[in-house]
N, C-alpha and C positions, 0 to 999 in steps of 0.2 A: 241518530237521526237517519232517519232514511232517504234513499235517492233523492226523491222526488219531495220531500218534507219544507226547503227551503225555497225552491222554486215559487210552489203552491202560497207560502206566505208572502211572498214578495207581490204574485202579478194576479195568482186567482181573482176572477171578478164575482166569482158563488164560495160558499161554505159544501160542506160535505152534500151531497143529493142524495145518495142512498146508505141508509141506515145498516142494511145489511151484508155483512164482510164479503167480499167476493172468493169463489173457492180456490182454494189450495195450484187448482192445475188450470188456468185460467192465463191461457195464452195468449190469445187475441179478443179486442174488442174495438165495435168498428161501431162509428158514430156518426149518427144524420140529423141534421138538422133539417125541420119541417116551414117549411110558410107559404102558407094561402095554398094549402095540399089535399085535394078532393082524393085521389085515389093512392095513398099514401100502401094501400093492404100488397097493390101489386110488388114493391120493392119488397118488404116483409116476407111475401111468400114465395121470392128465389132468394132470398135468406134461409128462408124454414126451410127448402129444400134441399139446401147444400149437406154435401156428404161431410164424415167427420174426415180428416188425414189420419188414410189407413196405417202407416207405420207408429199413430199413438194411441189404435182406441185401444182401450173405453176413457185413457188418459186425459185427452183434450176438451177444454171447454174453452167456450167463447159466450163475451157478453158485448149486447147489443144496444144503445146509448141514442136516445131517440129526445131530441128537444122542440117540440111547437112552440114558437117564438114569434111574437110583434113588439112594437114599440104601443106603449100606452097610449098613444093618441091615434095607432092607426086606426084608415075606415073599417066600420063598422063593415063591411061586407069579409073583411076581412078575419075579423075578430069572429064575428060567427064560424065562418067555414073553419076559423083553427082548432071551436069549440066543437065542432061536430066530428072534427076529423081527431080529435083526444076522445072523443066516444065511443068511436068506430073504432078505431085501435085498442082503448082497454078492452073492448069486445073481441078484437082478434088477437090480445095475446089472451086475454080465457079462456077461448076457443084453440089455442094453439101449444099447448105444454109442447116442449122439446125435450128430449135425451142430453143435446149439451149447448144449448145457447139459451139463457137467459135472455129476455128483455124487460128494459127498463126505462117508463115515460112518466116525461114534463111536461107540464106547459107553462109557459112564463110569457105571463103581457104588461110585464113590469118594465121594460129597457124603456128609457129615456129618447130622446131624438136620437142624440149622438153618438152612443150605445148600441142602437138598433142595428141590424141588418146581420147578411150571412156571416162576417169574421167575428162575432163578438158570438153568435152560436154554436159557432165551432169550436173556438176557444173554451168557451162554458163546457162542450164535451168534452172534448180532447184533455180539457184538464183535470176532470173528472176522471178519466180513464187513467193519467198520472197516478190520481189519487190511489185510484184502485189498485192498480198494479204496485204502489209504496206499500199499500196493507198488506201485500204478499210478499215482500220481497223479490219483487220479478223486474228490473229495471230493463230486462231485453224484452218484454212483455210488446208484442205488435199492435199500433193503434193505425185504426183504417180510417179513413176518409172516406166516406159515401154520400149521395146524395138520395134526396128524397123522392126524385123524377126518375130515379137509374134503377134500372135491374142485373141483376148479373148472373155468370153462369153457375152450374151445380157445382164446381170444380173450386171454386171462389177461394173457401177457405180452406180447400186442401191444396190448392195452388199457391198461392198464400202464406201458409204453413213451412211447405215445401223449401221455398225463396229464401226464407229467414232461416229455418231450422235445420234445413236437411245439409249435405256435407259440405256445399260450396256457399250455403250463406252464412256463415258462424260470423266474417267482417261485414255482410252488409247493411247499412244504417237507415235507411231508406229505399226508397221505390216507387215510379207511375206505374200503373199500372193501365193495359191496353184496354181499349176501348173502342168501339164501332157504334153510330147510332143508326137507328133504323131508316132503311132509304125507299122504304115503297112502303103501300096499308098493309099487304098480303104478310103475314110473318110479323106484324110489329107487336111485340111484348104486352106493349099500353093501349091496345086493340083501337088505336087511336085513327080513324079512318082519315088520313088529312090531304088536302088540296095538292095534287102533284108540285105544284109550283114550291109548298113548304122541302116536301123532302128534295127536289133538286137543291134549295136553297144549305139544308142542311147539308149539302154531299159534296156541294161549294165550297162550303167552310171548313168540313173536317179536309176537302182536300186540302184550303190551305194551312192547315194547322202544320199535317204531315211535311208538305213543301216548306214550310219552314222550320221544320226540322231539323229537316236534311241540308238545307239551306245552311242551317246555324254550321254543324257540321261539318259541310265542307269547308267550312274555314277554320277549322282547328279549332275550334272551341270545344273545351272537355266536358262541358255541363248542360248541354243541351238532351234535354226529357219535356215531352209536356209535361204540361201544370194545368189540370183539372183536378177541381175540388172533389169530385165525384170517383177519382180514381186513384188516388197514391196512396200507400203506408209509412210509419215512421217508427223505429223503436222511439218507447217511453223514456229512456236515459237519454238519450240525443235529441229529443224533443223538449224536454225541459234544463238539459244544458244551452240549448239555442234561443233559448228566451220565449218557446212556445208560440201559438199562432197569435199574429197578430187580430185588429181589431176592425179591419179596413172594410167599409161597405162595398167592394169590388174587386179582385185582383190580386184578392188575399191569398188563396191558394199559391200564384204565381210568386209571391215575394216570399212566403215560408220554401217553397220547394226548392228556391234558388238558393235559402239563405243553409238547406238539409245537403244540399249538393254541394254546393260550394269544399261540405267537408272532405270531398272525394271519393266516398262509400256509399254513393247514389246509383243507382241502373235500372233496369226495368224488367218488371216481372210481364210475362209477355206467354205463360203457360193458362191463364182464365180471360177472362172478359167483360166488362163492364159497359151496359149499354144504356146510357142515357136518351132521356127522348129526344127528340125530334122536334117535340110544339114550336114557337114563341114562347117568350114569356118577358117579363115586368119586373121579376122579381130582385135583377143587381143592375147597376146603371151600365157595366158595361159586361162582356163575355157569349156565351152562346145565342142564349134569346133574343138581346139587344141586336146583334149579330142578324138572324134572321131576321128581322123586323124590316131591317136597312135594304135587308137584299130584295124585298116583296117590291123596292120600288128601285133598286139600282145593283145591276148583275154584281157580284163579289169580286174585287181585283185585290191583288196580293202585291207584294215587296217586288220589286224591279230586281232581276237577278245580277246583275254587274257590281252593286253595293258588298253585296257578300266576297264576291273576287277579290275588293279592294282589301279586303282586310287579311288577305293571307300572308302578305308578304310579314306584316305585322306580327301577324300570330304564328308565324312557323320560324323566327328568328330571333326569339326571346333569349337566345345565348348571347345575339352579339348587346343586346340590350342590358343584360344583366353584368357584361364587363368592362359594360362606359365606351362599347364602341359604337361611330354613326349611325343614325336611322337606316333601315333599308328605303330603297327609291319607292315612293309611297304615291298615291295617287294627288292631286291636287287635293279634292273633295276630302279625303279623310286626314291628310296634312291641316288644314284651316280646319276642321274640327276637332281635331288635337288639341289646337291652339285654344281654341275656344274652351274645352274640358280643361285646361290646364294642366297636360299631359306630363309638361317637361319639369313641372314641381313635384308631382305627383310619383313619375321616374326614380326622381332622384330620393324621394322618401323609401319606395319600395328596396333600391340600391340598399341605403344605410340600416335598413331594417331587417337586413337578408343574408345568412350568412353562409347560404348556397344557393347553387344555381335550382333547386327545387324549391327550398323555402319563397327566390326573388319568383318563381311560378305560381306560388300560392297566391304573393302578394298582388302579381297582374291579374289574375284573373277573379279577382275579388272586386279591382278597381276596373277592369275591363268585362262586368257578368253582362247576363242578357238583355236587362235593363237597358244598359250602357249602349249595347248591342245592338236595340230596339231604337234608341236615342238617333242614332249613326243613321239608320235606313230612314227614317226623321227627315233629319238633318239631307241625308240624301235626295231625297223627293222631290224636296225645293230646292234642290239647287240641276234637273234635268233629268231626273231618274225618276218617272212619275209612275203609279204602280199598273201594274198591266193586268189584263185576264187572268185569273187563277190557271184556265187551264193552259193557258199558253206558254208558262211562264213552271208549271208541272213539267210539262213535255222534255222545256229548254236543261231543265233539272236532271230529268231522265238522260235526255239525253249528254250531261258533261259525267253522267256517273255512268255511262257506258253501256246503255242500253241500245243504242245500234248497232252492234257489236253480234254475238254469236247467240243462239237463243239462251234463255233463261230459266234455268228450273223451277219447279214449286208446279201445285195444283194447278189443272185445268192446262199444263202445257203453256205456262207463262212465256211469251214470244216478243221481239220487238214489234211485232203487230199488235198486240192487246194480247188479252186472256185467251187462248186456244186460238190466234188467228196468225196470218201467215207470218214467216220471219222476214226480213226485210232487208236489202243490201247494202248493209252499213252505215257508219254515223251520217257518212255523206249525203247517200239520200233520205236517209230521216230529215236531214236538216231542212233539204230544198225543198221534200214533202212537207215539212211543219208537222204541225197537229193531223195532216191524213193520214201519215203513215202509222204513229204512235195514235192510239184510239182518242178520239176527239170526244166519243162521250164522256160526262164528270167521272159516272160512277164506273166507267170502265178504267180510268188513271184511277180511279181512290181504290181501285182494287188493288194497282200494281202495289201502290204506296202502302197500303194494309200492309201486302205479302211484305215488301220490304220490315216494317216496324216489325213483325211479327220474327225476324233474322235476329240471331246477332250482331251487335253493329260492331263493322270491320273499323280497325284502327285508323287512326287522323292519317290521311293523304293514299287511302286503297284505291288503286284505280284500274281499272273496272273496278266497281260493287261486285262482290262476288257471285251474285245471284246472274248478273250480266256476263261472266266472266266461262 
């Protein structure tokens, strides 16, 4: 039986899709689901143009997993543009032979109500791609997450490649993979000319993605990576030992990549680039699009930064926790929601289940993940901690990871002034400056926050951030 043979009979929701074997050296395959996709050729054609990974040619192929999916009953404006956009594509992969990427398209307007949506066509690929990589015996075989709105760079799947295969990823099991979306018309991929008010609104959100990142982070959380669907990797054995993607019409991305990290061979490949657009869109009840839509009528505020503080005491003294000594002094707030979670049952299960102080690490942070996380800054909101300005709340960030401090290297002369702008006379007056001193425009922070993601990230409690240092 092979890898992947038991998996597939247990949760597959399709039968085989393609008839024909996939080749021998068939490393990577990276899979998109389509819906309601008018110009689905641009993604396609920074695929076509990626370079093979010079250290295997002519060795390396990749195949490419393309699913146009609705629910049977959706509208009709819908069902057309999926029929048009499966036309247009058999027309561009005729038009497009490759040297080493196959592609291969569905369309299926068969899903059910309940069935329908983004987790259940990603799943349909992804498990397809199991499939594939069983017939080869290649259980390290890399399946990509991409989306149908996203472009990415030349370097893609030699980047990519690289992460997994080359001498420092032989352990690693997964990966997000970086991402920038387009912040002005001039330059944008999807030649999408749109209302300035959209790309501010987009440059809002990726800042606060970033800020809560770093946020997560500095409390000593070890699993914190975004979780877009459009940008991570997963080996095929580690994906179908974790029970593979769920089914969920939202958030799906987010609950598989937690559940791929949690193993602790998760990090980020941060050598290519993945750029999704910019628009609105309709398409999942909650995430990017939905995201902009909110913002066209009410500026983006983010998590309240104090929340995150409370939790360190917690999360950096998990030794005295795992040998039945008292809580550390805990804030009120996250005390009474302990109690609420039922923290001290839960404690004591991790205790008995554990029979070292790294195995009782596995167990908290399994019971303590981002979710949990997300729940707490929740739970925080209403009780005096309401969310504030993205960029204000950026700055405050910046600034307790030490960016008033001495200047900052990287491109452009990164300064506690902004990008090439003056340095500034330490934390003290950043603070009393606020946002004047630290650049108040969005997409002048989401550049620092870029250069930062684009770093290695320095170990739990570095202080300064080394960039600052």
């Amino acid at each position: 039986m092979g890898f992947g043979e038991g998996y597939l009979q247990k949760a597959a929701l399709r039968n085989k899709l393609i008839g024909q074997p996939p080749r021998e050296n068939t490393a990577v395959i990276v899979t998109i689901p389509v819906y309601k996709e008018a110009r689905l050729d641009r993604c396609l054609d920074s695929l076509y143009s990626c370079t093979r990974p010079a250290q295997h040619r002519p060795s390396f192929h990749c195949e490419v997993l393309i699913l146009i999916n609705a629910a049977a009953d959706d509208r009709e404006e819908v069902l057309s543009l999926n029929q048009s956009c499966l036309l247009e594509t058999r027309e561009w992969i005729r038009a497009h032979p490759h040297p080493f990427i196959d592609f291969h398209l569905w369309l299926d307007h068969g899903f059910g109500k309940k069935e329908a949506g983004v987790g259940s066509a990603r799943k349909i690929l992804m498990d397809e791609a199991v499939r594939r990589f069983d017939q080869i015996g290649q259980p390290r075989g890399l399946i990509v997450s991409l989306d149908a709105d996203s472009v990415v760079d030349q370097n893609y799947l030699q980047a990519l490649h690289q992460h997994f295969f080359g001498e420092e990823g032989s352990k690693t099991e997964g990966c997000s993979i970086y991402f920038e979306h387009p912040l002005q018309a001039a330059g944008d991929p999807f030649g999408e000319d749109l209302p300035p008010e959209i790309y501010l609104a987009i440059a809002r959100y990726e800042l606060h993605l970033r800020y809560y990142l770093w946020s997560l982070r500095s409390t000593g959380f070890p699993h914190a990576y975004h979780t877009l669907g459009s940008a991570f990797a997963v080996r095929a054995e580690v994906y179908a030992l974790e029970g593979g993607m769920n089914r969920r019409q939202g958030g799906e991305d987010f609950y598989f990549i937690q559940k791929i990290a949690q193993r602790g061979r998760f990090n980020s490949c941060t050598g290519t680039r993945v750029v999704p657009s910019s628009r609105t869109s309709d398409r999942v009840p909650f995430g990017t699009g939905p995201a902009l839509r909110a913002q066209l009528h009410t500026p983006l505020r983010s998590y309240h930064s104090a929340p995150f503080a409370m939790l360190n005491p917690l999360f950096s003294d998990r030794e005295r926790l795992y040998k039945g000594n008292p809580l550390p002094s805990l804030s009120p707030i996250l005390s009474d929601f302990l109690v609420l979670q039922g923290f001290d049952a839960a404690l004591a299960r991790m205790r008995a289940n554990a029979a070292s102080a790294e195995a009782f690490s596995g167990r908290f942070w399994r019971w303590f993940n981002m979710f949990r996380i997300m729940k707490f800054l929740h739970f925080a909101r209403e009780r005096g901690y309401p969310d504030q300005a993205v960029e204000e709340v950026a700055v405050e960030r910046l600034l307790k990871m030490g960016a008033g401090g001495r200047t900052a290297g990287g491109p452009g002369g990164l300064t506690a002034g902004g990008v090439g702008g003056p340095k500034t006379g330490g934390a003290g007056g950043l603070k009393a400056a606020g946002t004047g001193t630290l650049p108040s425009a969005c997409t002048e922070l989401l550049s620092i926050y870029r250069h930062l993601d684009r770093l290695p990230v320095p170990p739990p409690g570095t202080h300064p951030h080394p960039l600052f240092s």
